[in-house]
C-alpha positions as CSV (number, residue, x, y, z in Angstrom):
1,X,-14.3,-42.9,44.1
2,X,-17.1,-40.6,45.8
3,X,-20.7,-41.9,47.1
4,X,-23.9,-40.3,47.2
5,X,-26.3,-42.1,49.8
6,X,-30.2,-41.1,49.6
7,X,-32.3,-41.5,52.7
8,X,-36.0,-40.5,52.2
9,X,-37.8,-39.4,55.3
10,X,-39.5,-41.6,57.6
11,X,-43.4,-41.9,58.2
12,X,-44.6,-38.7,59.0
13,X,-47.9,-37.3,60.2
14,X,-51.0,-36.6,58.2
15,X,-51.0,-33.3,56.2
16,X,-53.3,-30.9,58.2
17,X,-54.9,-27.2,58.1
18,X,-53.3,-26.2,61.2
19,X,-49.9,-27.6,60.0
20,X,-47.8,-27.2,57.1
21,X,-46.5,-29.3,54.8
22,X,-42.4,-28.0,55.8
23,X,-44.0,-28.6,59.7
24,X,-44.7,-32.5,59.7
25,X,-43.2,-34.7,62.2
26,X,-41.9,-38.1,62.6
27,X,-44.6,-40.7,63.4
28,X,-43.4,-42.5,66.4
29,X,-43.6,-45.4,64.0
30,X,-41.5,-43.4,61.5
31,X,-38.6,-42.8,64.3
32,X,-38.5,-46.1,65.1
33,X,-38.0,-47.4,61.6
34,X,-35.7,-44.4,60.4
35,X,-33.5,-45.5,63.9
36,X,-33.8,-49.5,62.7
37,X,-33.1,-48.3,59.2
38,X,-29.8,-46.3,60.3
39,X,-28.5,-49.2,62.1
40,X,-28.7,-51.0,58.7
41,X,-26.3,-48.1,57.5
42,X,-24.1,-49.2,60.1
43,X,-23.7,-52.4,59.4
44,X,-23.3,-51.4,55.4
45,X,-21.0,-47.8,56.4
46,X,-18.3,-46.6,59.0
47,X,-19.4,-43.2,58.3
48,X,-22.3,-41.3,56.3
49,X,-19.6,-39.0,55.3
50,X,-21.0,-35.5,55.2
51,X,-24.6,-34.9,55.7
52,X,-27.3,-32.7,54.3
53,X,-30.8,-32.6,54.8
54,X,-33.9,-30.6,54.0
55,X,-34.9,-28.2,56.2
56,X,-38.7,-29.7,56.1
57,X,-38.8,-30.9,59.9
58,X,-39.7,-35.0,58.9
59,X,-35.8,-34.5,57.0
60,X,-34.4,-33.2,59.3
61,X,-35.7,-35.2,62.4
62,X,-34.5,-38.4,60.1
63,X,-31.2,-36.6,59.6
64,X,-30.6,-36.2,63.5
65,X,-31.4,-39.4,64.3
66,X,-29.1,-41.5,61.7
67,X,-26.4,-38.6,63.2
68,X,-27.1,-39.7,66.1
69,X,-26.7,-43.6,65.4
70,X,-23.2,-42.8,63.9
71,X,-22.3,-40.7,67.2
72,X,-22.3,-37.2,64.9
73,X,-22.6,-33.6,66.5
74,X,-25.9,-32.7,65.4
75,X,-24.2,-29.0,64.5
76,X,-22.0,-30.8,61.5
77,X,-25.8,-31.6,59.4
78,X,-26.0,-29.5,57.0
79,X,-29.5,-27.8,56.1
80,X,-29.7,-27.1,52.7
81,X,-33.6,-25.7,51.3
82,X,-32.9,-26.9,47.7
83,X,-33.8,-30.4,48.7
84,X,-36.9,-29.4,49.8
85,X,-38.4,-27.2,47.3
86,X,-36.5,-27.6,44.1
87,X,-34.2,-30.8,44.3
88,X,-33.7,-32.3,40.9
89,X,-30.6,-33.8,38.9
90,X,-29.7,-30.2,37.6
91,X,-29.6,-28.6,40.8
92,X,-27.6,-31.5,42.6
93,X,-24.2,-30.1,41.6
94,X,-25.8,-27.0,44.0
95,X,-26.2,-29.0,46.8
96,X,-23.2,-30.6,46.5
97,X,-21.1,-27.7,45.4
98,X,-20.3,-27.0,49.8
99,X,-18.7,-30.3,49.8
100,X,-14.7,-30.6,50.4
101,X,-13.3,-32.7,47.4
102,X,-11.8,-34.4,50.4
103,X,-15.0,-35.6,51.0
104,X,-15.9,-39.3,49.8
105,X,-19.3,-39.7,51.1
106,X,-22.3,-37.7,51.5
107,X,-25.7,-38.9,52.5
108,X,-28.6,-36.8,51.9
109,X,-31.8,-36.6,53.1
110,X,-35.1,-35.6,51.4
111,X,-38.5,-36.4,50.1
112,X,-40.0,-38.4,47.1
113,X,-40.7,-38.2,44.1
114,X,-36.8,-36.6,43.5
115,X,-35.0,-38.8,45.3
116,X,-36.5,-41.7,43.5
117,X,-35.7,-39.8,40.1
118,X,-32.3,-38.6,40.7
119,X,-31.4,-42.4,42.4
120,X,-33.4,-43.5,38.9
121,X,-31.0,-41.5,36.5
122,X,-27.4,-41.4,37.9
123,X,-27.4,-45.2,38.3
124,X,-26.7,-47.7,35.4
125,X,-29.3,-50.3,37.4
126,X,-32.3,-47.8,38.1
127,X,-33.7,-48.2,40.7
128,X,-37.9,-48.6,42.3
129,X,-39.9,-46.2,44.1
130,X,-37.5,-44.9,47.1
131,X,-40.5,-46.3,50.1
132,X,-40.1,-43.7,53.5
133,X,-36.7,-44.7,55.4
134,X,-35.3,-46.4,51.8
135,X,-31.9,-46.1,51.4
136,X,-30.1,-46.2,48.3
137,X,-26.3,-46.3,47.8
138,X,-24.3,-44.9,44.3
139,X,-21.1,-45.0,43.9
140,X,-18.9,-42.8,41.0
141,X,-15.6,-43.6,39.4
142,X,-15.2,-39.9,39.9
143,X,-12.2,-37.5,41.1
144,X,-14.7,-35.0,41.8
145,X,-18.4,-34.3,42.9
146,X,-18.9,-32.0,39.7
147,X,-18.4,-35.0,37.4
148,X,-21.4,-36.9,38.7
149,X,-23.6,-37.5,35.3
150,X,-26.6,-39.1,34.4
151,X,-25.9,-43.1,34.2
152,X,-22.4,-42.6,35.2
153,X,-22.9,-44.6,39.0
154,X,-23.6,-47.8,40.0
155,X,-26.1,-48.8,42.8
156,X,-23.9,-50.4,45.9
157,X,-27.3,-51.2,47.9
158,X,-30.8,-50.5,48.2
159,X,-32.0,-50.6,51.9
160,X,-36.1,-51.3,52.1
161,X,-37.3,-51.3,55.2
162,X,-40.2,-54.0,54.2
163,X,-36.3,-56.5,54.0
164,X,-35.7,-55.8,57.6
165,X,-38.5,-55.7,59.4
């Protein structure tokens, strides 16, 4: 059995000319939700597994703090540009491919619209527009990542944070 758990970024800023997209930060209301959101997790998870983030800075500020919720050394997240500029269902076995078969879990942690289509298409139950700080849970019947397929997972949980808060 092997899990894939999508976290989209929290609230970021506004897009600006002195900033770039790859640059945006956390809102100090997106922290404080991603850091509510990750406490969910906790309660759902004893462990995120292995985690790998885009390298865009609102990723990879969510990434640190749901590391840091779970007590993990912020030098075991994995950075991984894919996620960031081309992330789709045929380049997930790439992103996946530096994970131990060992591994059972890996949370990842990236940017809409993909996330919402990749969640949409490996799981039997589909699932809604991923909103910033969702969290959606798939597990496979699978021995190994590679044989992750289109419709071939089933959707454990989806974490909004509009149910929490």
């Amino acid at each position: 059995m092997k899990k894939l758990i999508f976290v989209r970024h929290g609230k970021a800023e506004d897009g600006s000319s002195e900033i770039s997209d790859f640059e945006r930060s956390l809102t100090l209301k997106g922290k404080v939700i991603s850091r509510l959101m990750a406490h969910k997790l906790r309660e759902k998870e004893k462990s995120p597994g292995v985690i790998i983030t885009s390298a865009a800075f609102r990723a990879l500020e969510t990434a640190l703090i749901f590391a840091g919720e779970f007590g993990i050394n912020t030098d075991d997240v994995i950075l991984n540009n894919n996620i960031y500029y081309k992330m789709s269902l045929q380049n997930l076995p790439a992103v996946l491919s530096v994970i131990n078969e060992d591994s059972e879990t890996v949370t990842l942690f990236g940017h809409n619209p993909s996330f919402s289509q990749i969640a949409n298409s490996l799981s039997k139950e589909g699932c809604d527009s991923m909103p910033k700080s969702g969290i959606i849970c798939i597990s496979f019947n699978i021995m190994t990542w590679s044989d992750i397929r289109h419709n071939n997972g089933k959707t454990e949980y989806f974490l909004k944070p509009d149910d929490i808060l």
